[in-house]
C-alpha positions in Angstrom: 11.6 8.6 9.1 8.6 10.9 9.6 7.1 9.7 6.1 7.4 5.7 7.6 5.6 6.9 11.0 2.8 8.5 9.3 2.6 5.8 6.5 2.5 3.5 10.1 -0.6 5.5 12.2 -2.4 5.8 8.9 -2.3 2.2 8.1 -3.2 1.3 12.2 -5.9 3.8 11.7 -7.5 2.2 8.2 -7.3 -0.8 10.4 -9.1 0.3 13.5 -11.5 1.7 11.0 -12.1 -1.6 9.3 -12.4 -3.3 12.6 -15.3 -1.0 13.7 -17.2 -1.4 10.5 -17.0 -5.5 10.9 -18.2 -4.5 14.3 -21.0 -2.6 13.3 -22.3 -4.8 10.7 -22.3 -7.6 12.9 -24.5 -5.8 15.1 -26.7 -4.3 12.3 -27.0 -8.2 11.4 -28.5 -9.4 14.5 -31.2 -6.5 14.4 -32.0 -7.6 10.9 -32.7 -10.7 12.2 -34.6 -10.3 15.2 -36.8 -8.6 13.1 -39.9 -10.2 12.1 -39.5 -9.3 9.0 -38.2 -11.9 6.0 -38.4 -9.8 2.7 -35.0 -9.5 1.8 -33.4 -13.0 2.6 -32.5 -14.5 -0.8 -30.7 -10.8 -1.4 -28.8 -11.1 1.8 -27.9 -15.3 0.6 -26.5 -13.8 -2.3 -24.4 -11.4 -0.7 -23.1 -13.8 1.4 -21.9 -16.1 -1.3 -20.3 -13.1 -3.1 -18.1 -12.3 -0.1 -16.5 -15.8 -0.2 -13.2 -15.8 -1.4 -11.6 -19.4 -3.0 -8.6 -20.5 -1.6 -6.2 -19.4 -4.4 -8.3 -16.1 -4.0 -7.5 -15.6 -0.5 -3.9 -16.0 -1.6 -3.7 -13.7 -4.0 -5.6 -10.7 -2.0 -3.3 -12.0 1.1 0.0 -12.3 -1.3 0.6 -15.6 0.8 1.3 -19.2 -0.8 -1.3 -21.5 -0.4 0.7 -23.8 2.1 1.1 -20.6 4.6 -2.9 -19.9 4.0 -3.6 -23.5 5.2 -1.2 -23.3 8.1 -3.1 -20.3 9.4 -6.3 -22.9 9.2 -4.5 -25.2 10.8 -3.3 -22.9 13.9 -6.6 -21.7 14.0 -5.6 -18.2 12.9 -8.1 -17.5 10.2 -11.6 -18.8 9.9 -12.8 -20.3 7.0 -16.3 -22.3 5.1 -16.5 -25.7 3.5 -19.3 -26.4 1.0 -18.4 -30.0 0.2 -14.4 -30.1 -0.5 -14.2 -26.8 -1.5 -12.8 -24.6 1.2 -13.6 -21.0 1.5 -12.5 -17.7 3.2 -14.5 -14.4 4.2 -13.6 -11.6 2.5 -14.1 -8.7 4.6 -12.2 -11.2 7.2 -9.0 -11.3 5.1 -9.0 -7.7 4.3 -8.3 -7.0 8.7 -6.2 -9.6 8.6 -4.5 -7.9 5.5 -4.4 -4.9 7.1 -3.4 -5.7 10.7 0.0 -7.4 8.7 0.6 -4.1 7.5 0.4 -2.9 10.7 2.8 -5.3 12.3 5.0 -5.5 9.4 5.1 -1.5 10.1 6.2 -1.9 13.8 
């Protein structure tokens, strides 16, 4: 019992970890761009695009079945990007969600 609750405040922990970072970057974003500066854009494109996860991706790191992914789309429950037909998913966006599942699944 003592091994489940620690296994528990760790994992909440990792999560409000995670949550902070997202936090942070977000705000570290926004001061790179009100910068005037421009030198590093392409870089920054490119990290972008390698942070986007496919939708039997998503799956897999979410160990979900494609039909439960899409009914999280369609309840509004997970963000995602289209580029044409193809639909994509954030990773760093499915890794909280990962982990605040744990959480609950913990509770």
């Amino acid at each position: 019992m003592k091994t489940e609750k620690k296994i528990k405040e760790l994992e909440y922990r990792i999560f409000n970890l995670e949550k902070s970072l997202d936090l942070l970057m977000k705000k570290l974003n926004r001061v790179e761009e009100a910068l005037p500066f421009d030198t590093e854009s392409n870089e920054n494109e490119n990290l972008e695009a390698e942070n986007l996860l496919s939708i039997k991706d998503a799956c897999i790191l979410l160990n979900i079945t494609e039909t439960k992914l899409m009914g999280w789309v369609r309840k509004d429950l997970i963000t995602f990007q289209r580029v044409g037909e193809i639909t994509y998913f954030d990773k760093s966006e499915l890794k909280i969600l990962f982990r605040k599942m744990m959480v609950q699944d913990l509770e």
